[in-house]
N, C-alpha and C positions, 0 to 999 in steps of 0.2 A: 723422200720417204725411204726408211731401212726397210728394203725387203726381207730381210734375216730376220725382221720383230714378229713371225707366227709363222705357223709352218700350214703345211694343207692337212693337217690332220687338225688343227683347229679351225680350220674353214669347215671340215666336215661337223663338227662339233656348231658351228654357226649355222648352218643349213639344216641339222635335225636339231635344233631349238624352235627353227622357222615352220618346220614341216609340223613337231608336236605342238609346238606353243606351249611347251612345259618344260624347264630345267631337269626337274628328274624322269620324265618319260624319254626326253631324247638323253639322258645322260645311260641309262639301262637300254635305248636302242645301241648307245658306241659303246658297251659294254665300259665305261669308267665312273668313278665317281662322282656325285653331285659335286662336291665343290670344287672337285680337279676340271670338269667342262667349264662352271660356273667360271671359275679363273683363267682359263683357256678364253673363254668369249669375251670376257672386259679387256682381258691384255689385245685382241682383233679391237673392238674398238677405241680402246686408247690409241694404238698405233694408228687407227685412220683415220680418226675423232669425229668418230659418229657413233651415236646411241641408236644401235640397231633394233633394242627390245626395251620398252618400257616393261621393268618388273612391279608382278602387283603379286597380293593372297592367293587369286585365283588363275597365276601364270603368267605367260610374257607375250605383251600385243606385239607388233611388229610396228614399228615407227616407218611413216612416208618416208624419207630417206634411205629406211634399215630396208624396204619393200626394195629399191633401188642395187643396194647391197648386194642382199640376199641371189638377187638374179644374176649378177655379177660373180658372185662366189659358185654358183651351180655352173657356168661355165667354164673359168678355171678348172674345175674337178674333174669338170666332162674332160676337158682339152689335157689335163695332166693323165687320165685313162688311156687318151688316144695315145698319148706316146710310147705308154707300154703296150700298146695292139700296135703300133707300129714296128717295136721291135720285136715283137710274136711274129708279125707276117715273115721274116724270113727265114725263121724256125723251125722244126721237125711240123710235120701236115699235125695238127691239132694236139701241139702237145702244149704241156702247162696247163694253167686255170682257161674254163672256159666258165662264164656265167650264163647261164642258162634259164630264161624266165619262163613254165608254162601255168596257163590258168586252171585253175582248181576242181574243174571239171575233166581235167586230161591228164592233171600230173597224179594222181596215185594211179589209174588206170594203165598209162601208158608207160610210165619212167621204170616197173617193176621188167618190161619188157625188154627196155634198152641198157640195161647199166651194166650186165654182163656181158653182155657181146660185144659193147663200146669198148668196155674195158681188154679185151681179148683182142682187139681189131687196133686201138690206140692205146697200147700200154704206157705213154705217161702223159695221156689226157689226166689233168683232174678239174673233171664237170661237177658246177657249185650249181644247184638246183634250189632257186626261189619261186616257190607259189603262191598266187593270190588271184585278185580278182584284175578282172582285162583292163582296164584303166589306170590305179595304179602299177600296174607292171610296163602299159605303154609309155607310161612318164619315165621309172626308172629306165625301160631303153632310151628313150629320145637324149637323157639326159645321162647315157653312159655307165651308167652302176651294173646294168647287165648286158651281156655282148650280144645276145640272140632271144628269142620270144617265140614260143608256140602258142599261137592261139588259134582261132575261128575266123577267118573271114567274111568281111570287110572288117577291116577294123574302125576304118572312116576316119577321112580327114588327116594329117600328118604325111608323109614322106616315103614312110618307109617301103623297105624292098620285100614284097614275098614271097617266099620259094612253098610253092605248092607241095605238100607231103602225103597229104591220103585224103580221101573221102570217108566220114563216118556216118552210118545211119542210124538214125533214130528209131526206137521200138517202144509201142505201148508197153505200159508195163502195171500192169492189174493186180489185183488180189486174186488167189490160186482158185476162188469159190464165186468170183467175178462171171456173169454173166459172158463178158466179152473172152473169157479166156477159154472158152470152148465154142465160140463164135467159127462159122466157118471160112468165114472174111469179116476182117476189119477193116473199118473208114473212118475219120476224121468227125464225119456227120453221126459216129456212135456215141461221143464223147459228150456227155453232160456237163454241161461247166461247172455244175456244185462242186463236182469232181474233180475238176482239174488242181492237179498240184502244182504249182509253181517255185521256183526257185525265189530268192531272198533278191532287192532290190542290191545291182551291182554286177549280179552274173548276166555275162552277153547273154548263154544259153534262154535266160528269162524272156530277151526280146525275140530270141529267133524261137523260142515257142509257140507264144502270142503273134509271131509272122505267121507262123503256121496254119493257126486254127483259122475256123469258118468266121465271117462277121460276128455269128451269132457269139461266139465266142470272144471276140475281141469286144464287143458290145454289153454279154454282161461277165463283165471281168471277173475271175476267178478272185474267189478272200482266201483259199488255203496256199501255203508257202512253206519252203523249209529251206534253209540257212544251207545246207549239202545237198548232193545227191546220195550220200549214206545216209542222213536224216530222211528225205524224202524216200529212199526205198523202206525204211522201216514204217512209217507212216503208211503206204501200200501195205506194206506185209502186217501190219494192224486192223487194216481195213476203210480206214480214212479217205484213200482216193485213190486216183489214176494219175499218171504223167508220162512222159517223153524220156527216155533213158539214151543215152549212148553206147552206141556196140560195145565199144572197151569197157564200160562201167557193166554191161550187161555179162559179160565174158568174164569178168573178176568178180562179180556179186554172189559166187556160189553158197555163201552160209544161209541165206532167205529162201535160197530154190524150191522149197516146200509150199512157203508162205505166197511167193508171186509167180505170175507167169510175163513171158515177154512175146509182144505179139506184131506181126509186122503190119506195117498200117497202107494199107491197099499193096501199088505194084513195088515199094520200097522208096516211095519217091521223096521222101522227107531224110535228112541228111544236111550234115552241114562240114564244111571243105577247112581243112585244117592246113596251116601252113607255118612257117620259119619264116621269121619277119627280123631284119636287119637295119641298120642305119643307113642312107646311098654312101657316105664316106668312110663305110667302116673295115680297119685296113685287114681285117682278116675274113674277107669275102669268102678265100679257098674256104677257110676254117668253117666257115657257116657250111658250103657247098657240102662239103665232106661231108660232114654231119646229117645235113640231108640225105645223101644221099643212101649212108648207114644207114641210118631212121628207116629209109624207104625199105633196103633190103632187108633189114630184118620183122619190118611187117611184112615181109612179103611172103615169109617162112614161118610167119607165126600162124597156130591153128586157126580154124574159121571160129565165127562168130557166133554162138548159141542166141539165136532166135526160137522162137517157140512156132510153128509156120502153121498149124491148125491144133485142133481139138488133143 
């Protein structure tokens, strides 16, 4: 076989076919044209002569052999990554591209925090910031497209290594004309589940909410939901309900402060532990460590947290 007959940018081009099941959605993810992928992907299977995708009207199935492929080619990709993290590891402490995965609930909150001090502290880092939801970003690390991962702890299940970064706590978060916002203590047991907001099916934050609450609440499941926690704070600040907020998102939410209040819920014991999550083989360990450790110091320097603590 001529290895010279496709290069790994058309393995990439075979792998977001796979992932869209669409010619033109994954040709608009590799920013190229339809029929410059489309020709890219038949010349990968001529060269290895397998039909990876049945094409039809409504998209391309992935053929039992092509399923075989596919797995095959995400490797490659992974393993062609590591060789340029290997020759980073013996490079200036965290310079060049660093990709950077946090979930959607911490990166507009947090990342407003760190991009200037990073910048000041690693003048030729450049950290590539993708946000999404916790599962597919645990995929893109496992499988190399991003070097590091902030999310919530546990993540469950898989490998990886996490470097512990901060505690965040969680705060009611009410309408400003809300009974409980002039409450003199809050409890868990205030919470009517009509009430309760929930996030959109896919954010962790959704399970470790419903961890939270009393039976009675995991029993009769909240119906109201919102796709953000900026959707979900406006829905509060309308009037609709209550929910669980994050310090950082409570800290940055100043344009609503009229509209809600944030209130702590008993002695502060709800909270969920955020960490920097790695590959075990991943050759720029220092590079994550560092990062951390930055991370650390400059929350360490940032202002407190605006909770609302009574009446």
């Amino acid at each position: 076989m001529n290895l010279q007959a496709f290069s790994l940018r058309d393995l990439e081009y075979l792998v977001a076919v796979g992932e869209h099941l669409s010619f033109g959605r994954a040709a608009q993810a590799c920013a190229v044209s339809q029929p410059t992928l489309s020709a890219q992907v038949r010349k990968v299977e001529e060269a290895i002569g397998v039909e990876v995708f049945e094409r039809g009207p409504r998209g391309a199935i992935v053929t039992q052999r092509g399923v075989d492929v596919l797995a095959q080619a995400r490797i490659v990709l992974s393993e062609a990554r590591r060789l340029f993290e290997v020759a980073a590891a013996g490079a200036e402490p965290l310079a060049g591209t660093f990709r950077l995965g946090v979930i959607s609930t911490l990166g507009p909150y947090l990342v407003p925090f760190l991009l200037k001090p990073l910048r000041a502290r690693f003048p030729q880092l450049r950290l590539l910031i993708s946000e999404g939801l916790t599962r597919p970003l645990v995929r893109q690390l496992e499988e190399g497209e991003i070097d590091a991962l902030m999310a919530a702890m546990p993540l469950g299940g898989g490998e990886l290594v996490a470097l512990r970064l901060f505690r965040e706590e969680f705060a009611l978060t009410v309408p400003r004309d809300h009974p409980l916002a002039s409450a003199e203590r809050v409890t868990l047991a205030d919470i009517r589940p009509q009430d309760l907001i929930l996030l959109s099916e896919g954010h962790c934050m959704r399970d470790q909410t419903i961890a939270f609450c009393p039976e009675r609440l995991r029993e009769d499941r909240p119906e109201l939901q919102a796709a953000s926690l900026e959707t979900m704070r406006q829905m509060i600040a309308a009037g609709v309900g209550v929910s669980l907020m994050p310090q950082l998102a409570v800290q940055n939410g100043t344009l609503l402060d009229d509209l809600v209040a944030y209130r702590r819920v008993g002695d502060g014991e709800l909270h969920r532990e955020i960490a920097l999550f790695h590959r075990p083989g991943f050759a720029r360990i220092r590079d994550a460590r560092l990062l951390r450790g930055a991370v650390r110091d400059i929350l360490a320097g940032a202002s407190g947290v605006k909770v609302h603590q009574g009446p």
